[in-house]
C-alpha positions in Angstrom: -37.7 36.2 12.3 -38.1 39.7 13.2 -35.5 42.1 14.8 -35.9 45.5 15.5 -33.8 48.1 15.3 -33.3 51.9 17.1 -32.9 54.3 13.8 -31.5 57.9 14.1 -33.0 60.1 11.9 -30.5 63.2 11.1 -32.4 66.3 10.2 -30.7 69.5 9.3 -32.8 72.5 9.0 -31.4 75.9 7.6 -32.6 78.9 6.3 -30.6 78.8 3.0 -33.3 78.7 0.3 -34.1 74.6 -0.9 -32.5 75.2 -4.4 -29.3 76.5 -3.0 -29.2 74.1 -0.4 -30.2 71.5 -3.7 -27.7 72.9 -5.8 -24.9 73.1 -3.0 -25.5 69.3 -2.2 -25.2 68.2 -6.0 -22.2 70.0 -6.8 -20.8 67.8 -3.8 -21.9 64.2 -5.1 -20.9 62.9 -8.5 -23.0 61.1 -10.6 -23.4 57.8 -12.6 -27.3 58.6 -13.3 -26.1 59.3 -17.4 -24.4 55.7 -17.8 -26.5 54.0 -14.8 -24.8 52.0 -11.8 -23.9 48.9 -13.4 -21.7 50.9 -16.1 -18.7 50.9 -13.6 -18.7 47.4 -12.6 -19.2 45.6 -16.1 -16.7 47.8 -17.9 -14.0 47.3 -15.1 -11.2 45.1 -16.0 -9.9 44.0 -12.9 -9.7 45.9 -9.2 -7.7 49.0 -9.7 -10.1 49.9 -13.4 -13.0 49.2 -10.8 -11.5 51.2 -8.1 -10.3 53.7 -10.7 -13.7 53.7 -12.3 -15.6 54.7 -9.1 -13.1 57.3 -8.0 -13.7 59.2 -11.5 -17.7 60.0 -10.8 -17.3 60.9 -7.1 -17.4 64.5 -5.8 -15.5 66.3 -4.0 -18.3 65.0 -1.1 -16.6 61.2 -1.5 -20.1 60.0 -3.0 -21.9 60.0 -6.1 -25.7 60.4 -7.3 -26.7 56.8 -8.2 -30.9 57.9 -8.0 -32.7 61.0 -7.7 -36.3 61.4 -7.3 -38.5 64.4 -7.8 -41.5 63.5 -4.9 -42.4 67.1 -5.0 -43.0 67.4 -8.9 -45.2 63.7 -8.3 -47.2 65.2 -5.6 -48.2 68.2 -7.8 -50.0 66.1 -9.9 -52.2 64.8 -6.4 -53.0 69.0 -5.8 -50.0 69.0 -3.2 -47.2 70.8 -4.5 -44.0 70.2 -2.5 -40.2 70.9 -2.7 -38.7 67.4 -2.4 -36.1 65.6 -3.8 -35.2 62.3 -2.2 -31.4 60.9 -3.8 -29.9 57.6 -3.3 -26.1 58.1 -3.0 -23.2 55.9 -2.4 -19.2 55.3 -3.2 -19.2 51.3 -3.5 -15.4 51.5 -2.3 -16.9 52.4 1.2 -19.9 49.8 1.1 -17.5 47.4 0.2 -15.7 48.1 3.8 -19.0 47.0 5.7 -20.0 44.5 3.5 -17.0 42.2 3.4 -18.1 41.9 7.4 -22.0 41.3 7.4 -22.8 40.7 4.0 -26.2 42.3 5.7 -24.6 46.0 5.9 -25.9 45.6 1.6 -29.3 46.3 2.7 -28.2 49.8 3.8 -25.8 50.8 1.7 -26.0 53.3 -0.4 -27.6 56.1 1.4 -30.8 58.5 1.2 -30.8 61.6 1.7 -34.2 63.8 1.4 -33.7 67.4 1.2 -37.2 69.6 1.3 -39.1 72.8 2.0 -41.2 72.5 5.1 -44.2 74.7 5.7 -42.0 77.7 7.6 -40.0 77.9 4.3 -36.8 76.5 6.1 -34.8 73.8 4.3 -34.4 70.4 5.2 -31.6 67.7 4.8 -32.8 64.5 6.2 -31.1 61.1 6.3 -31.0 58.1 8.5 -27.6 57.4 10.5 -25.9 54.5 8.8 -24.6 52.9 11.8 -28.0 53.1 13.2 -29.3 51.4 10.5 -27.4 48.4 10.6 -27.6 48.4 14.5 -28.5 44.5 14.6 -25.9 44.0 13.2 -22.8 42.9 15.8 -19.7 42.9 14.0 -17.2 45.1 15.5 -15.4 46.3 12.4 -18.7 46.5 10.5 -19.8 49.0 13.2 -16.2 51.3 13.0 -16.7 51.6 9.0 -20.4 52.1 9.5 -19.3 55.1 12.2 -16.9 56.6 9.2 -20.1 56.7 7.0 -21.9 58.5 9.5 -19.2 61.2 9.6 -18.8 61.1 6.2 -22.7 62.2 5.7 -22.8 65.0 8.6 -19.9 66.7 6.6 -21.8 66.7 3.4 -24.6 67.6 5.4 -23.3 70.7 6.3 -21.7 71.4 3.4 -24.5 71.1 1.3 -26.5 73.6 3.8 -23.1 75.5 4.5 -22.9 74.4 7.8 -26.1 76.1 9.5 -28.2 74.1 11.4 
């Protein structure tokens, strides 16, 4: 079966230098990249240690960094030296509000974000719309916690490229 779906594709472009706008972003996210992912979920004891847990590594941005990769430093090595870092990010208290209605919405959840330096020098912060994303999907309370997540990333967006756009 195939279904296709519309996908909005958010990009932010500033003038704030990419290692600002890096450095701005990160200080917003937490991260579990030291212990890896599955850390928080086999040393929790029960629901509140797990929710407890996943509060603890998640900035002040309500996400953390669960993945970060370097495609710029990668694409160096091919003669094509770039500024961009793609992260996967998430706070599995929020997936957990789509995914208890379309078991589905786990394909999506976490995020990516891509933040780079396009040719003019301007930064980038580029993501896809979550709600877009899971647009096949019909469920009506799915769709209002999906819409929260899309909120949620605009405001780190602009925080993370203080609020230029």
């Amino acid at each position: 079966m195939l279904e296709k779906t519309t996908v909005d594709h958010i990009t932010l472009k500033t003038a704030t230098p990419f290692q600002m706008v890096v450095k701005a972003f990160e200080a917003q996210v937490g991260t579990v990249e030291d212990v890896g992912c599955r850390s928080i979920p086999e040393a929790a004891t029960d629901r509140q240690d797990f929710e407890r847990r996943v509060k603890a590594v998640l900035g002040p941005g309500g996400f953390t960094r669960l993945a970060t990769f370097d495609h710029g430093r990668w694409a160096a090595f091919e003669g094509h030296p770039h500024k961009l870092i793609m992260y996967i990010i998430g706070n599995p208290l929020i997936a957990i509000t789509m995914i208890q209605h379309d078991i589905e919405a786990g394909l999506d959840v976490p995020v990516r974000v891509a933040i780079y330096e396009d040719a003019d020098g301007q930064t980038r912060f580029v993501y896809n719309k979550p709600s877009t994303l899971m647009g096949n999907l019909t469920n009506a309370a799915l769709h209002e916690a999906a819409l929260k997540l899309d909120e949620k990333m605009l405001t780190l967006a602009n925080r993370a490229i203080g609020g230029a756009q």
